[in-house]
MIDOSE-1310 file (N, C-alpha, C; in nm, 2 decimals, decimal comma, always signed):
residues 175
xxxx	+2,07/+2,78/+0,99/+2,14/+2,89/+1,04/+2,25/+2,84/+1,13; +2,38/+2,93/+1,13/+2,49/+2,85/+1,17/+2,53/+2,92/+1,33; +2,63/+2,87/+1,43/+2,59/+2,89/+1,54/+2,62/+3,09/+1,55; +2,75/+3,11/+1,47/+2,72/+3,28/+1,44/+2,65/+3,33/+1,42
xxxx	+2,55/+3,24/+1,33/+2,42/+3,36/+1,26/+2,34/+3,33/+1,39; +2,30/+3,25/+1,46/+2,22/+3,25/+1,59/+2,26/+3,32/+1,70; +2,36/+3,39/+1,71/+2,46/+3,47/+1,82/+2,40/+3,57/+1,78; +2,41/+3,65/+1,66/+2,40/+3,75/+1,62/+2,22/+3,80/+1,60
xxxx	+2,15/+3,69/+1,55/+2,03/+3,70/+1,53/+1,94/+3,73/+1,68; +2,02/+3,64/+1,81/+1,93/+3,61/+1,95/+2,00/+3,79/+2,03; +2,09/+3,81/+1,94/+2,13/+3,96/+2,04/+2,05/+4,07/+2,00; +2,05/+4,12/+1,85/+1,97/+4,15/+1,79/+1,85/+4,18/+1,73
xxxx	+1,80/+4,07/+1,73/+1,65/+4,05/+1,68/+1,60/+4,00/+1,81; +1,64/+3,95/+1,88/+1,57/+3,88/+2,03/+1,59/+3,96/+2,10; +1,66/+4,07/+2,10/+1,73/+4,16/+2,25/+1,74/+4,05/+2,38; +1,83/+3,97/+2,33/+1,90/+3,86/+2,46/+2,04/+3,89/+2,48
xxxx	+2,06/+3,88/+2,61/+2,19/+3,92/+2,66/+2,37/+3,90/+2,58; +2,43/+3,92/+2,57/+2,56/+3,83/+2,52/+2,55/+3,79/+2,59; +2,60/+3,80/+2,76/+2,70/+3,67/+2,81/+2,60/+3,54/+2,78; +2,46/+3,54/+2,83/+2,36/+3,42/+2,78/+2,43/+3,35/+2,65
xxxx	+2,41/+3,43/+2,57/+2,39/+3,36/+2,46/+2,52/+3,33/+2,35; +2,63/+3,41/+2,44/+2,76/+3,35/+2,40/+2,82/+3,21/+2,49; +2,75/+3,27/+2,62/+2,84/+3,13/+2,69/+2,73/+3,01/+2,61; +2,62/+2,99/+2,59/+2,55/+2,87/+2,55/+2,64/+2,84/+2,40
xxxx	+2,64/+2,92/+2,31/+2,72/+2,92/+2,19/+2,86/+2,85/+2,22; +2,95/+2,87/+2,31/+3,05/+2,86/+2,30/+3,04/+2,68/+2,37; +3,00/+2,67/+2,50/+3,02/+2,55/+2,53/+2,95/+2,43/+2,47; +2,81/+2,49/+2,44/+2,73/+2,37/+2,39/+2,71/+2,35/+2,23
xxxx	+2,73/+2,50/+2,22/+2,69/+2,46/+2,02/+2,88/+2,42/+1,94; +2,92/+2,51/+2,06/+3,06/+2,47/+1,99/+3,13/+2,34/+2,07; +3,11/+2,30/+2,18/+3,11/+2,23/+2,25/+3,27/+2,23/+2,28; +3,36/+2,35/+2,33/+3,44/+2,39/+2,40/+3,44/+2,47/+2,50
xxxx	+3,56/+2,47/+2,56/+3,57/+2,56/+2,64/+3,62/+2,67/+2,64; +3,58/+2,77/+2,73/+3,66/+2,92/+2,73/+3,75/+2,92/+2,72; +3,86/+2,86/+2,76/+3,95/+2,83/+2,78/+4,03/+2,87/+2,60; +3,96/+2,70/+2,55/+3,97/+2,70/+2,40/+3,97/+2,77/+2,33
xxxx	+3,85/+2,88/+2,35/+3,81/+2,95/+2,27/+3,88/+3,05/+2,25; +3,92/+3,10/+2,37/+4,01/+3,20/+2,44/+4,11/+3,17/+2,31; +4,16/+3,07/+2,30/+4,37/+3,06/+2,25/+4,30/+3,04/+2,09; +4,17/+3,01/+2,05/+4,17/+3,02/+1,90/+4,17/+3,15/+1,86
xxxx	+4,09/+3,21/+1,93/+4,04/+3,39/+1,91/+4,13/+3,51/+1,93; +4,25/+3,43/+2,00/+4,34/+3,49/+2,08/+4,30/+3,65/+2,10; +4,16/+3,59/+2,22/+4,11/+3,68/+2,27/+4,12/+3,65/+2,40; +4,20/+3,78/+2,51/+4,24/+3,71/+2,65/+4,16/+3,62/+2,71
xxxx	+4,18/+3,55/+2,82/+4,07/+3,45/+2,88/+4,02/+3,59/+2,95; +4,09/+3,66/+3,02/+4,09/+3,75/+3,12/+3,95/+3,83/+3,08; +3,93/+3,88/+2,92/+3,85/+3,96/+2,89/+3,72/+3,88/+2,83; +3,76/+3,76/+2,78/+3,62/+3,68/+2,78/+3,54/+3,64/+2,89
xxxx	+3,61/+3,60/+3,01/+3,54/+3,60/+3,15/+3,46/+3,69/+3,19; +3,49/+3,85/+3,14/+3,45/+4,00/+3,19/+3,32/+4,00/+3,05; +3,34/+3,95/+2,96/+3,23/+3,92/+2,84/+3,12/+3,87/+2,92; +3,16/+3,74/+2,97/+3,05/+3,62/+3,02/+2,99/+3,68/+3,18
xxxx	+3,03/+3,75/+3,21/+2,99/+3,76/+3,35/+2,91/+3,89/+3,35; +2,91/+3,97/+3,23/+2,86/+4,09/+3,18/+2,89/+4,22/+3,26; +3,04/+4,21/+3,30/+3,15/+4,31/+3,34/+3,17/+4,43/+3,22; +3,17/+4,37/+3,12/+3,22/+4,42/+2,99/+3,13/+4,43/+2,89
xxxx	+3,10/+4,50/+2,79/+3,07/+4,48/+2,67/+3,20/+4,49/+2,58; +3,19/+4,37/+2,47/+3,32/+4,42/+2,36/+3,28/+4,52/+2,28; +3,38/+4,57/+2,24/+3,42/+4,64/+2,16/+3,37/+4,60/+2,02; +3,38/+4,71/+1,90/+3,32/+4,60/+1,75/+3,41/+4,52/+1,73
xxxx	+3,54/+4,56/+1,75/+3,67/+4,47/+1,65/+3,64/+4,32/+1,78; +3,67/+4,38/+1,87/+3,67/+4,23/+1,95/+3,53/+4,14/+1,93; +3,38/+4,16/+1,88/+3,26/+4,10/+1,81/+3,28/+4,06/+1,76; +3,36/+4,10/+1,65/+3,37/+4,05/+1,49/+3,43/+3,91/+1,55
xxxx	+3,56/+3,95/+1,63/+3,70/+3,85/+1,65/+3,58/+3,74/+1,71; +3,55/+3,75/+1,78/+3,43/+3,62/+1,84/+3,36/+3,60/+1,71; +3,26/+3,63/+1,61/+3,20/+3,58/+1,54/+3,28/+3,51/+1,43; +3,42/+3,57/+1,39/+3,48/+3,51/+1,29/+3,58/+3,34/+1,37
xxxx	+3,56/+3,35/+1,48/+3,59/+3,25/+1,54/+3,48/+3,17/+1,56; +3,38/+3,21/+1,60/+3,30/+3,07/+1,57/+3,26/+3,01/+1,46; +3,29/+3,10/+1,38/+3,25/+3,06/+1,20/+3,37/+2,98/+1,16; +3,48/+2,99/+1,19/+3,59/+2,89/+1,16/+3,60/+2,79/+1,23
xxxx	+3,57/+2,77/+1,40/+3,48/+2,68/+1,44/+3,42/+2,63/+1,38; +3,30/+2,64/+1,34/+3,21/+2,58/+1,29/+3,25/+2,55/+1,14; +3,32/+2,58/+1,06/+3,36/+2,57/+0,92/+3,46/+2,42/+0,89; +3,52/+2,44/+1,06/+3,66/+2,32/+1,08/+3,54/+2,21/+1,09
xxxx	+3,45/+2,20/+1,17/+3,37/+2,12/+1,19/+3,29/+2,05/+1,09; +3,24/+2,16/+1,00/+3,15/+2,09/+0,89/+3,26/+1,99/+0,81; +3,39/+1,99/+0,84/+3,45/+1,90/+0,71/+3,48/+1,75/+0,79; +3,40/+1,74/+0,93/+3,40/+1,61/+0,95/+3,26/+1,52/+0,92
xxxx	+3,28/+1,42/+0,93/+3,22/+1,37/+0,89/+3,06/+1,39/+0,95; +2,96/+1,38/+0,87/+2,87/+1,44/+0,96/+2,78/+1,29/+0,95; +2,69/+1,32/+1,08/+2,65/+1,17/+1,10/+2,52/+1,18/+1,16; +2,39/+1,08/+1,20/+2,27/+1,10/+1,27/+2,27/+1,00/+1,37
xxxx	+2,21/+1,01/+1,42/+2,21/+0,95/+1,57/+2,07/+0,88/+1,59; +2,10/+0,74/+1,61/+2,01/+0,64/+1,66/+2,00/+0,59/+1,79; +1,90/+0,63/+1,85/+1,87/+0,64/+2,01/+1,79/+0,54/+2,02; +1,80/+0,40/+2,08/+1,66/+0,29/+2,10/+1,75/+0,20/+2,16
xxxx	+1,69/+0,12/+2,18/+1,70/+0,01/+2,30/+1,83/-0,07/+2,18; +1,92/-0,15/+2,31/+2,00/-0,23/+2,23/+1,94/-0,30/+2,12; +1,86/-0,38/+2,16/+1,80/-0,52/+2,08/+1,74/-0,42/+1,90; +1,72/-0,31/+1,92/+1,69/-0,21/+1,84/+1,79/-0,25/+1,73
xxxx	+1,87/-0,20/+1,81/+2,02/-0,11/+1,73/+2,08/-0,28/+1,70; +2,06/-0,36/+1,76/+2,12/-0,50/+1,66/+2,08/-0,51/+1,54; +1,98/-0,51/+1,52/+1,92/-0,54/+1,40/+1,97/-0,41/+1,29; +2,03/-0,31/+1,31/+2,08/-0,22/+1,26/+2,14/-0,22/+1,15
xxxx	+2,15/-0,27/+1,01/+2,25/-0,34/+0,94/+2,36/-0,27/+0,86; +2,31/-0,14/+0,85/+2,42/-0,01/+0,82/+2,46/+0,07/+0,93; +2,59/+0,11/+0,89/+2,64/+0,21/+1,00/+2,67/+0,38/+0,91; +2,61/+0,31/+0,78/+2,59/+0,45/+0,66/+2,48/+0,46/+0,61
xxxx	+2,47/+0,55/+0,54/+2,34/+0,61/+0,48/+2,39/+0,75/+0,34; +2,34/+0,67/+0,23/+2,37/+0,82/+0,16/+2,20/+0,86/+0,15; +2,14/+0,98/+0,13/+2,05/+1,04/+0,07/+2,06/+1,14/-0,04; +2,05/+1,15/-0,12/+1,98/+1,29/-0,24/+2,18/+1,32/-0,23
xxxx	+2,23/+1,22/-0,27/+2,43/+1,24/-0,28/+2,49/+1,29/-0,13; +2,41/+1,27/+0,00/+2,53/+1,31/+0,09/+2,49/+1,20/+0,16; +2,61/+1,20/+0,22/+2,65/+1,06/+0,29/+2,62/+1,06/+0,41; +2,61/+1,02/+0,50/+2,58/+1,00/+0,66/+2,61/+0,91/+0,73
xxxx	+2,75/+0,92/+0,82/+2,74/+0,82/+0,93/+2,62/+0,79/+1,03; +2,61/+0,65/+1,07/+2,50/+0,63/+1,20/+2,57/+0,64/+1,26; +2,49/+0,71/+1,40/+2,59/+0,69/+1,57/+2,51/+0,62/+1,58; +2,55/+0,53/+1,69/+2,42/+0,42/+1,81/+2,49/+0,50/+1,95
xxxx	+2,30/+0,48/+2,01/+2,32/+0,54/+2,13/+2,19/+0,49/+2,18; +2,24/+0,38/+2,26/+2,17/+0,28/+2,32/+2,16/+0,31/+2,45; +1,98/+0,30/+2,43/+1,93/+0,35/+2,61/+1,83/+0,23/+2,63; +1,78/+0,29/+2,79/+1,73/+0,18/+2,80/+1,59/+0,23/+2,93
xxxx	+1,59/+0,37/+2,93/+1,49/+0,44/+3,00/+1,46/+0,57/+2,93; +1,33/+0,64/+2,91/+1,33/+0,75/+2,85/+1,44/+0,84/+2,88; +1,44/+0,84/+3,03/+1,57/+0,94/+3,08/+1,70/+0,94/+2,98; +1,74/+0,83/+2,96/+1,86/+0,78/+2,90/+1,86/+0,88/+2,76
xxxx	+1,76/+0,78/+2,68/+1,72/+0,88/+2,57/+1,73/+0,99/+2,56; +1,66/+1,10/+2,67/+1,64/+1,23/+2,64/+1,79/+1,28/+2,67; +1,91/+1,24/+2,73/+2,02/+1,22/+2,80/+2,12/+1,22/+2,65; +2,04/+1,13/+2,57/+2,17/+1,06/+2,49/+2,14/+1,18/+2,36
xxxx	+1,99/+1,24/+2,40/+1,95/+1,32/+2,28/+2,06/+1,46/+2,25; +2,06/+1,45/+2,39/+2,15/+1,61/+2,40/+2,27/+1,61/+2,40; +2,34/+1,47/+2,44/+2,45/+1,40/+2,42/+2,50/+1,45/+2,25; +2,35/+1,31/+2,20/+2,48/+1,36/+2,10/+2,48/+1,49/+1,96
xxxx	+2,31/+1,56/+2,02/+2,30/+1,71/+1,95/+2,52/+1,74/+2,02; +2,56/+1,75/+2,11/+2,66/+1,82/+2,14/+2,76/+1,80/+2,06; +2,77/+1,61/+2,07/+2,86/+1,55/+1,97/+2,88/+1,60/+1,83; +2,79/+1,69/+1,78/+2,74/+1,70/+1,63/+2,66/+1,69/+1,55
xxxx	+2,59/+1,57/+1,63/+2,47/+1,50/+1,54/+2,42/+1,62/+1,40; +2,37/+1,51/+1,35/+2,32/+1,67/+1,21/+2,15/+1,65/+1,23; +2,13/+1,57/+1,30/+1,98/+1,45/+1,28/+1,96/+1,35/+1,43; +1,86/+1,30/+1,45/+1,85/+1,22/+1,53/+1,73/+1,17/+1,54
xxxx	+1,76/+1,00/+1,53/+1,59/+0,94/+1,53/+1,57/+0,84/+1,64; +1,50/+0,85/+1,74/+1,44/+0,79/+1,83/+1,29/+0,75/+1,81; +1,24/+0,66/+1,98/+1,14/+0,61/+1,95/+1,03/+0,74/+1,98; +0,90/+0,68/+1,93/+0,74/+0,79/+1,91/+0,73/+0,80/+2,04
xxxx	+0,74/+0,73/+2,18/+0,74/+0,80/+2,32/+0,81/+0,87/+2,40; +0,95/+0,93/+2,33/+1,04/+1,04/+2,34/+1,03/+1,12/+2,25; +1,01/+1,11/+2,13/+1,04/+1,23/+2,03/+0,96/+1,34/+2,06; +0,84/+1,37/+2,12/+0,79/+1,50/+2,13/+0,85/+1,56/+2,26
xxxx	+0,90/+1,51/+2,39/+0,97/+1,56/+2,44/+1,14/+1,63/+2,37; +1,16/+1,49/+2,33/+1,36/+1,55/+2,25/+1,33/+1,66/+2,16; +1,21/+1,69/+2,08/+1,19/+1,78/+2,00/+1,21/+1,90/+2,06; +1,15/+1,90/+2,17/+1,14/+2,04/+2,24/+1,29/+2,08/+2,29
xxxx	+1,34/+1,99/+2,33/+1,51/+1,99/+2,37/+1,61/+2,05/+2,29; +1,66/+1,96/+2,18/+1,72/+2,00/+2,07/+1,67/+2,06/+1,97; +1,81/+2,09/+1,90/+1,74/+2,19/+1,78/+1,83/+2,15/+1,64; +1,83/+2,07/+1,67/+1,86/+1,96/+1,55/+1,72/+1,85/+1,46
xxxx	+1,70/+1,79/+1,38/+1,55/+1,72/+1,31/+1,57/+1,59/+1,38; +1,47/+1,59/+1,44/+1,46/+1,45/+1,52/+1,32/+1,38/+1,40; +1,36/+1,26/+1,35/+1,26/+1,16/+1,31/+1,26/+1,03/+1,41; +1,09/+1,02/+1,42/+1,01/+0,90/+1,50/+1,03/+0,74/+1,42
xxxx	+1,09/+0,66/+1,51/+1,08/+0,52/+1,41/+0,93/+0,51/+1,47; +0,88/+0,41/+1,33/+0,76/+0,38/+1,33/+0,81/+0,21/+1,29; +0,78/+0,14/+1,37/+0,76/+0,02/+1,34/+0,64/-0,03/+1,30; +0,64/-0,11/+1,23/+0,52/-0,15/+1,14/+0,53/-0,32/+1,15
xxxx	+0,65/-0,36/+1,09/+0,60/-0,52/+1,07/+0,60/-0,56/+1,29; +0,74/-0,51/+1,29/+0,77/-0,58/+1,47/+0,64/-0,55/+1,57; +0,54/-0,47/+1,55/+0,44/-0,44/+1,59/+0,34/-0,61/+1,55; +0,36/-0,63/+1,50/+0,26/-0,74/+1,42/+0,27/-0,84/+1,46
xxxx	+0,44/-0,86/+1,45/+0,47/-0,95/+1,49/+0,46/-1,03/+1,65; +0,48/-0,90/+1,71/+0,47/-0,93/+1,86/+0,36/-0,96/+1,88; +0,19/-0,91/+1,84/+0,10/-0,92/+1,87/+0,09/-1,06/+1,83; +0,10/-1,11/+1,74/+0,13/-1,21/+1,68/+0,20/-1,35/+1,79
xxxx	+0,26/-1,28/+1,83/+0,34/-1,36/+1,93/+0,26/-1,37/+2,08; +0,19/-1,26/+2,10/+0,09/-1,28/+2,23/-0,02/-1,35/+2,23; -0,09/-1,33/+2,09/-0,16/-1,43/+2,08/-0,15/-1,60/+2,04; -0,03/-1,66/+1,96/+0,01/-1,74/+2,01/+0,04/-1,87/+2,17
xxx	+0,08/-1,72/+2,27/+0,11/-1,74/+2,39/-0,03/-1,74/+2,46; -0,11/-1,73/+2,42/-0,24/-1,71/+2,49/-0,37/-1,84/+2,43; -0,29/-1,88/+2,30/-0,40/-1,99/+2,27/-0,40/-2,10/+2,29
């Protein structure tokens, strides 16, 4: 569902406010400002402020003009490149050896987004859901928190061999 159809669906089917749910739409899912939005929609700033502050209700023609503007928002956007987002510790992301990925014919850039505290993580999650992300995979002691956060598909790395190996490595150090 695209950030229009979730404007329309949370007013609608949720009976949630506009200003809520347009200003979240506008700054975070479109990740501009009123300002911006204002000169693409060439919808006054003056009367989107009176939107957001819930001075106003629009009108239908001025609704539409907001929905058809985030849709072309969001339409400009889908033709960039779209990419998933790897959140883990530097030493992680070294070993990293692609910065692409195709699946089932579509292509995907990797972002790196190197943390180094859960904080960071949960920080970099929302980061880069704003950047675009389409996806994002972090480690199994953040992801059930980031899940709850974003609303983008978060996948858990699961290490399997480096697990082994470190144990491997402790016991060494211990015999």
């Amino acid at each position: 569902m695209g950030i229009a159809e979730t404007i329309v669906n949370e007013i609608f089917v949720h009976n949630k406010e506009l200003p809520e749910v347009l200003s979240d739409a506008i700054k975070h899912g479109l990740g501009i400002s009123i300002s911006e939005f204002s000169a693409k929609s060439n919808i006054p700033i003056s009367t989107l402020y009176k939107i957001l502050a819930g001075e106003r209700d629009p009108n239908l023609r001025t609704f539409r003009r907001i929905i058809a503007t985030v849709r072309a928002i969001e339409t400009g956007d889908s033709r960039k490149r779209r990419f998933i987002a790897v959140i883990c510790s530097r030493g992680c992301l070294d070993v990293l050896d692609r910065r692409e990925i195709s699946v089932a014919g579509e292509s995907f850039d990797l972002r790196e987004y190197a943390v180094t505290t859960m904080e960071d993580a949960i920080i970099a999650a929302i980061q880069a859901e704003k950047e675009g992300a389409s996806a994002l995979v972090c480690a199994p002691i953040v992801s059930p928190t980031v899940e709850r956060i974003v609303n983008i598909p978060v996948a858990t790395i699961r290490p399997r061999t480096s697990i082994m190996r470190a144990i491997e490595l402790a016991a060494k150090k211990i015999s």
